[in-house]
C-alpha positions in Angstrom: 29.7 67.5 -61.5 32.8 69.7 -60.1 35.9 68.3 -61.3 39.7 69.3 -59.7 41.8 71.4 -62.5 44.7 68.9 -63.2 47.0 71.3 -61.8 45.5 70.5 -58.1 45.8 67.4 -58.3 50.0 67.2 -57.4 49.4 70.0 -54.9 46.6 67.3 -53.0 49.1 64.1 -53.5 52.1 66.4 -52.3 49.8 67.2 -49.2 48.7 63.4 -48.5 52.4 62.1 -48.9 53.4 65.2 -46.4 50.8 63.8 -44.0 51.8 60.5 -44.2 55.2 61.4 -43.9 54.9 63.1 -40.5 52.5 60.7 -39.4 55.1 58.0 -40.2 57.9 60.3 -38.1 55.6 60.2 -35.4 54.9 56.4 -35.2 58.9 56.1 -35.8 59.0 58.5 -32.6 56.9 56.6 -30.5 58.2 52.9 -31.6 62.1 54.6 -30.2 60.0 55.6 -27.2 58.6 52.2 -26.7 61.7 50.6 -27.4 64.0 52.9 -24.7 61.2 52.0 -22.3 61.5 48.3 -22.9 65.2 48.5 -22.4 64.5 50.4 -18.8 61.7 48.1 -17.8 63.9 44.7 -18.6 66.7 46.3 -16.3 64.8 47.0 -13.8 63.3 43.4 -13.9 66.5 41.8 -14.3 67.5 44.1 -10.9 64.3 43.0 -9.0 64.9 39.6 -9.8 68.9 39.6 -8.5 66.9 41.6 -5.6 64.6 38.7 -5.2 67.2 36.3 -5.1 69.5 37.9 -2.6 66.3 38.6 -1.0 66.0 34.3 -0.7 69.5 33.7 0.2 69.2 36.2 3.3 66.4 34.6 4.4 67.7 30.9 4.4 71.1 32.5 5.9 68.3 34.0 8.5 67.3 30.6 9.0 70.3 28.7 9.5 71.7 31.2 12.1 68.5 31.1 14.0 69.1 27.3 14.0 72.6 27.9 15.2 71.8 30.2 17.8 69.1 27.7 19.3 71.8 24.7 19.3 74.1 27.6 21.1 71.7 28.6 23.8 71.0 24.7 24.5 74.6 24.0 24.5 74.7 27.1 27.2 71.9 26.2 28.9 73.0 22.5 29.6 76.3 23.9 30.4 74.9 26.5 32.9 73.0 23.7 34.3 75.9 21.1 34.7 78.0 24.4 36.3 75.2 24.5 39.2 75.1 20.8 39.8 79.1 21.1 40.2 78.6 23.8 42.7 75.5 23.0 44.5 76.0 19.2 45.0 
């Protein structure tokens, strides 16, 4: 059986914890990644969903002026048609 000489054996914990240590730097590297991203992809919902809401409003203010613009041409129409009756009796 091959055993390690004693004096290897701090050199090959020194190595693991090195390892581990950069892999940890790494994962720390990536969770700040993540986290930045978060932070970007919640603004840009939060700005989608003010979008979406302005996007509503204009649509029921759409609405209501088409409504008022129907009433209006009636009122004209009726009014044009009451101005011939006056002038063509």
């Amino acid at each position: 059986m091959l055993q390690t000489p004693q004096a290897d054996i701090p050199d090959a914990e020194s190595s693991v914890q090195g390892a581990m240590h950069t892999e940890l730097q790494v994962i720390r590297a990536e969770r700040d990644r993540l986290r930045c991203e978060l932070v970007d992809i919640r603004a840009e919902l939060t700005d989608h969903k003010e979008l979406q809401s302005e996007l509503a409003q204009t649509r029921a203010r759409i609405v209501s002026q088409d409504r008022e613009i129907a009433r209006l041409s009636t009122t004209l129409d009726r009014a044009r048609a009451r101005a011939r009756r006056i002038s063509h009796p």
